[in-house]
C-alpha positions in Angstrom: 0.0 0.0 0.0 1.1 3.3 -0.9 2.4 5.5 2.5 -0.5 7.7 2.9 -3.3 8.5 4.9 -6.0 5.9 3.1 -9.0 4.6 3.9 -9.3 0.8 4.1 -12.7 -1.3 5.5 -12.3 -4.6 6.8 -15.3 -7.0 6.5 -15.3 -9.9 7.9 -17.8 -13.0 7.9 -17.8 -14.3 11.4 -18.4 -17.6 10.8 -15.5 -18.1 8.3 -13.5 -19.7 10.9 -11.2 -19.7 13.9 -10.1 -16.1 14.4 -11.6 -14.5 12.4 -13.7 -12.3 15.4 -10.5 -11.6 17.3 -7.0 -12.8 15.8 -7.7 -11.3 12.4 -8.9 -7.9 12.9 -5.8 -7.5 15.1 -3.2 -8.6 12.0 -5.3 -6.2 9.9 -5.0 -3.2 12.4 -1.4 -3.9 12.9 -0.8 -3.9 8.8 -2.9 -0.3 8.7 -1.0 1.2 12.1 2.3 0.2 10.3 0.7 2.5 6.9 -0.9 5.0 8.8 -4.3 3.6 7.4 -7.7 4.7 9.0 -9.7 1.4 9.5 -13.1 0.5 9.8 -13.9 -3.2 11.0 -17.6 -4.6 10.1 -19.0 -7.8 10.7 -21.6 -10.0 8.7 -24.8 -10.4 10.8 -26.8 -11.6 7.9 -27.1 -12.7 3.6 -26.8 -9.7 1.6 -25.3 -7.7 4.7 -21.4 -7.5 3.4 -23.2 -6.4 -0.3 -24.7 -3.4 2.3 -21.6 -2.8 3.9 -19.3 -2.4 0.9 -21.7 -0.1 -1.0 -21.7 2.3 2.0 -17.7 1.9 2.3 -17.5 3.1 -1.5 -20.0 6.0 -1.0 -17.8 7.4 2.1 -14.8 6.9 0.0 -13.1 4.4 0.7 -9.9 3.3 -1.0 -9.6 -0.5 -0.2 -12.4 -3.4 1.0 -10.7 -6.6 2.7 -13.0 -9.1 2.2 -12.3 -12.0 4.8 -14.3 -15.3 4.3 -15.5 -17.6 1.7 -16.6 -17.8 -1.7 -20.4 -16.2 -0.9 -18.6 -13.2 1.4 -15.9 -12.6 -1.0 -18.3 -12.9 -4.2 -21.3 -10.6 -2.3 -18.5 -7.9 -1.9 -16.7 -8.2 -5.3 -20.1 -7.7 -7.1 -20.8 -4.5 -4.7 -17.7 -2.5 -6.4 -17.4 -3.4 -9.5 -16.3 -0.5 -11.8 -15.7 1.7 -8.7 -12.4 3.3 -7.2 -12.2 0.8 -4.8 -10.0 -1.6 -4.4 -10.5 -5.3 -3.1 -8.2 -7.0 -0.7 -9.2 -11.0 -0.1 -8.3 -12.7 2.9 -9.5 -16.5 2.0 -11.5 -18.3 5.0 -14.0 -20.6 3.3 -13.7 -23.8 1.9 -13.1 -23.2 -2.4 -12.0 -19.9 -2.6 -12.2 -20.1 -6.4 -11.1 -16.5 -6.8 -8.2 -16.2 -4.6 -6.7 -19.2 -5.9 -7.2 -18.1 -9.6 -5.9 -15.1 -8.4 -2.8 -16.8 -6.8 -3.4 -15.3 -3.6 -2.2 -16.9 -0.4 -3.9 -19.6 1.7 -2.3 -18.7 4.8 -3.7 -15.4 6.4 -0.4 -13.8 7.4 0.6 -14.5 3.9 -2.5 -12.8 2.4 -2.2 -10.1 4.5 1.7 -9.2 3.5 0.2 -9.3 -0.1 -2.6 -6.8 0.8 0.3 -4.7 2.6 2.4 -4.7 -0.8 -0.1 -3.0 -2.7 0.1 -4.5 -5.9 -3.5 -4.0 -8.1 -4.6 -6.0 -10.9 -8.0 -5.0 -12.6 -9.8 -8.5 -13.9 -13.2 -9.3 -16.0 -16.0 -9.9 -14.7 -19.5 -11.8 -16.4 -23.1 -11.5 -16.1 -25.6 -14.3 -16.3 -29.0 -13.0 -17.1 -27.5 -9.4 -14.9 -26.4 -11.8 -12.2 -22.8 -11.1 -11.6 -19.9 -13.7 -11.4 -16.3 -13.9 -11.4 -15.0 -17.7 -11.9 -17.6 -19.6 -13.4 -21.3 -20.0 -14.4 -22.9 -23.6 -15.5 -26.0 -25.5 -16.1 -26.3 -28.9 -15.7 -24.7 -31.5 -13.2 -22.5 -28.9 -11.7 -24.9 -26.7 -11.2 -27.2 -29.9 -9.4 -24.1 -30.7 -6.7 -23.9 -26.8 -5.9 -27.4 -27.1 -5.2 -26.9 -30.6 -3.1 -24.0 -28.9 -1.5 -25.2 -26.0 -0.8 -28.3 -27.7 2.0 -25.4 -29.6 3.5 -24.3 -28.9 7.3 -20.7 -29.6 7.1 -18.4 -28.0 3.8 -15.0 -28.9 2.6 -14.0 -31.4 -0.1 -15.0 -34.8 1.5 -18.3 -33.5 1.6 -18.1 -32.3 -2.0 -16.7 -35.5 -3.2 -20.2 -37.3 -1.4 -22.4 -35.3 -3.3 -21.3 -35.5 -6.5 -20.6 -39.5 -6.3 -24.6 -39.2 -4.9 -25.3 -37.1 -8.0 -24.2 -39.0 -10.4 -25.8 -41.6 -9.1 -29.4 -40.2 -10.4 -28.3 -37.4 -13.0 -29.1 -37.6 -16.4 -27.9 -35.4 -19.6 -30.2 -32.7 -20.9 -30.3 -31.0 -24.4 -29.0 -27.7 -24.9 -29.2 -25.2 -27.6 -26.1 -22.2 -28.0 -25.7 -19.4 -29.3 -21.6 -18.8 -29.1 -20.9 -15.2 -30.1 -23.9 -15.9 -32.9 -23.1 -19.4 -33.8 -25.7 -22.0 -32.7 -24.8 -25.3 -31.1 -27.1 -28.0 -30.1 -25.4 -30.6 -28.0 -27.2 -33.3 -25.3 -24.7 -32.3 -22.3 -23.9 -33.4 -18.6 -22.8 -29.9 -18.3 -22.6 -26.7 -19.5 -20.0 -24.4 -18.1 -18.9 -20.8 -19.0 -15.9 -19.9 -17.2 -14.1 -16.4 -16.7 -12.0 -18.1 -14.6 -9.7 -21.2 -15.1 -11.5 -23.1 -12.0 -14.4 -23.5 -10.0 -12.6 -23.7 -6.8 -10.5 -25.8 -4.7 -7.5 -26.3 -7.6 -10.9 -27.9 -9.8 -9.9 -26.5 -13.1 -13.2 -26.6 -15.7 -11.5 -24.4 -18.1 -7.5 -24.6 -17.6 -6.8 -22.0 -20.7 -9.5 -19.3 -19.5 -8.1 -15.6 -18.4 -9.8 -13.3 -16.1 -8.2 -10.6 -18.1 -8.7 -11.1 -21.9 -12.3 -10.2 -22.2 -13.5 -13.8 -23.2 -15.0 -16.5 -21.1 -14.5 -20.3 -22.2 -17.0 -22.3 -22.7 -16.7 -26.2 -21.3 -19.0 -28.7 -23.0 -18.9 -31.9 -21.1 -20.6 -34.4 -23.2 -22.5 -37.3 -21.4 -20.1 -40.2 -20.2 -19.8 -43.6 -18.3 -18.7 -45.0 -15.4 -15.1 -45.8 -16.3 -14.5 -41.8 -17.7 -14.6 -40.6 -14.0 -12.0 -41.3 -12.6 -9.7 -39.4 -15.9 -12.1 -37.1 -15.9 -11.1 -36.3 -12.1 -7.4 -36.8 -12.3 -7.5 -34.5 -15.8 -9.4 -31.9 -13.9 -7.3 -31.6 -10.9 -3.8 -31.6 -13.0 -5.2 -29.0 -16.0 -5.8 -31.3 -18.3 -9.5 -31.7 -18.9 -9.4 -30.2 -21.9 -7.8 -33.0 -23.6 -10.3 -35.7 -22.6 -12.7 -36.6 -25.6 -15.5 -36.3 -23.8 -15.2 -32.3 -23.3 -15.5 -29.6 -26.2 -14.1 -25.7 -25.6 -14.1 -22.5 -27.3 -13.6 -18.8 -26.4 -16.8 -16.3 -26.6 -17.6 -12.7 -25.7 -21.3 -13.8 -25.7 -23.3 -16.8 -24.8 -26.7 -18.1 -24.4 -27.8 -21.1 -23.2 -31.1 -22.5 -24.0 -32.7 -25.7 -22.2 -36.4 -27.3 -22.4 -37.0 -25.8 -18.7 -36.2 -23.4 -15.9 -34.1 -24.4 -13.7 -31.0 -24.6 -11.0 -27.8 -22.9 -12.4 -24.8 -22.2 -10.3 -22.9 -18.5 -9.9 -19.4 -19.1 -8.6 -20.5 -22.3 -6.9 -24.2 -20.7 -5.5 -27.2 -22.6 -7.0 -29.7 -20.1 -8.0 -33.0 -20.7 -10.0 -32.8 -19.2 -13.9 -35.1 -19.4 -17.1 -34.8 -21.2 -19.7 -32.7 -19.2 -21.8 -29.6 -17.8 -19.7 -27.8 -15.0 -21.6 -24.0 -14.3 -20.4 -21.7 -11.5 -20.9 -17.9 -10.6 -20.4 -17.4 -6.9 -19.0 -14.2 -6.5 -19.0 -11.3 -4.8 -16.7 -14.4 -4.6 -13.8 -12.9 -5.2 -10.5 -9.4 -3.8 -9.0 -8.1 -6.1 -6.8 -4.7 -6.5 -4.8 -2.8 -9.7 -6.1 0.5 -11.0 -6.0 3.2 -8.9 -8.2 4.7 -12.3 -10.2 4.1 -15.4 -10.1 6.7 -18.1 -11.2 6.4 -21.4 -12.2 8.6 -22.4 -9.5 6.2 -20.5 -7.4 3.1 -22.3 -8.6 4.5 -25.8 -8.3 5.3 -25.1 -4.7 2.2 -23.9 -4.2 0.3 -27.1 -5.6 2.3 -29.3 -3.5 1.9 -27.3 -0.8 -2.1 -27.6 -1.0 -2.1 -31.0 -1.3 0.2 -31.5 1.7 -2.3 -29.6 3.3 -5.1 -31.7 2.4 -4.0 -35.0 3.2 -2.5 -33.5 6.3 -6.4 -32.9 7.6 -7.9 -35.8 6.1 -5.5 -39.4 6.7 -6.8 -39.1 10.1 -9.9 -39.4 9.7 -9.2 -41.8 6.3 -7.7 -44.3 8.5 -9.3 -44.4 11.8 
């Protein structure tokens, strides 16, 4: 951050985790007492409450909004400043955090917060889905079913993911879909349908492993319908970058699309189910949202980081694997 007098607003979902009500706000006030910031703290009491907060931060004038907590808090601010002065800091409590990891931002808080303090801004694209904003990705289909399944259950985190899409598949079956890519039509029976501004849904789950949240274009993932013995190279191919090469799945770059199905239904904004027509239409708007990021990233950096992520995970989870 630049060595000013600026003003920076902290909000912070409650629930996203140990210390996030005490231990936080105190590395944040340290960081701004170090820049001779002027802080405001806010806490989430309720849905649409951080949306509330952030659009009175930018009307006082505020320079940046931390956003600590999960997809939904992180997402619900995001959307409140797009194309305004403001910049967004994320500090990454919840259980995908799709956009900091596309954005290569830390896992670790401390580590986060050091990137906050260094100031670096990046300005990224944004996409609407029938107005409805989203960063990462947008989909119809089976993915959009397990966000819904998901999104009912008690406990998060990627066991419980895993359950419900097993349980999903279980029961699913293709639909027919008709698309309009930047004019040209498409009619495909599909498990999926995903349009993705971002390379991944969350979680290192990359759907679309050539998309760029800066070029102005979303990809578009076609996953045809597929048997049991595709899931398992479906999985490893979408976890290592790769899913692009299966046979199963078709891409192409588009400024525009629209999707149109037989029915209304569930479709999923950055991993939260919401209801939609039958005919979605979805739009890039580009350079929407500043946002504080790391400077560089290296390959080096981003193999560490991978290995780093899945030390983490297994780290949690053999316990509870093997008992």
């Amino acid at each position: 951050m630049d060595r000013q007098e600026i003003k920076v607003h902290a909000i912070i979902n409650p629930i996203s985790g140990v210390g996030s009500k005490r231990k936080i706000p105190k590395m944040i006030e340290e960081m701004c007492l170090r820049y001779h910031c002027l802080l405001t703290i806010s806490f989430t009491e309720y849905a649409g409450h951080a949306s509330e907060l952030t659009k009175q931060a930018i009307e006082n004038g505020v320079h940046y909004i931390i956003a600590v907590g999960g997809d939904g808090t992180v997402n619900e601010i995001a959307r409140a400043m797009i194309h305004s002065d403001a910049v967004l800091g994320i500090i990454p409590k919840g259980s995908g955090n799709g956009l900091a990891r596309e954005l290569h931002i830390p896992m670790d808080v401390r580590r986060a917060i050091d990137l906050i303090s260094k100031g670096h801004i990046t300005t990224i694209d944004c996409c609407k889905a029938n107005g409805r904003v989203f960063f990462c990705t947008c989909g119809v289909g089976f993915d959009a079913a397990v966000s819904q399944k998901f999104a009912n259950e008690k406990r998060r985190g990627s066991l419980t993911y895993i359950k419900n899409t097993i349980e999903e598949y279980l029961s699913y079956k293709p639909e027919p879909y008709e698309l309009l890519v930047d004019n040209q039509t498409i009619k495909e029976k599909a498990f999926l349908v995903a349009c993705a501004n971002a390379s991944q849904y969350g979680n290192n789950a990359f759907i679309a492993p050539h998309a760029n949240i800066q070029d102005g274009q979303m990809d578009v993932t076609i996953l045809s319908p597929f048997t049991p013995l595709d899931i398992a190279p479906l999985a490893i191919q979408l976890f290592t970058k790769q899913i692009d090469r299966n046979s199963k799945i078709k891409t192409r770059k588009a400024q525009q699309v629209t999707i149109i199905r037989q029915n209304p239904g569930v479709m999923h904004l950055d991993g939260e189910p919401v209801m939609a027509d039958s005919r979605i239409d979805i739009t890039v708007e580009p350079k929407a949202l500043k946002v504080l990021t790391p400077d560089v990233v290296s390959f080096t950096k981003e193999v560490h980081y991978f290995f780093e992520q899945v030390t983490r995970f297994f780290d949690k989870r053999l316990p509870f694997i093997f008992k």
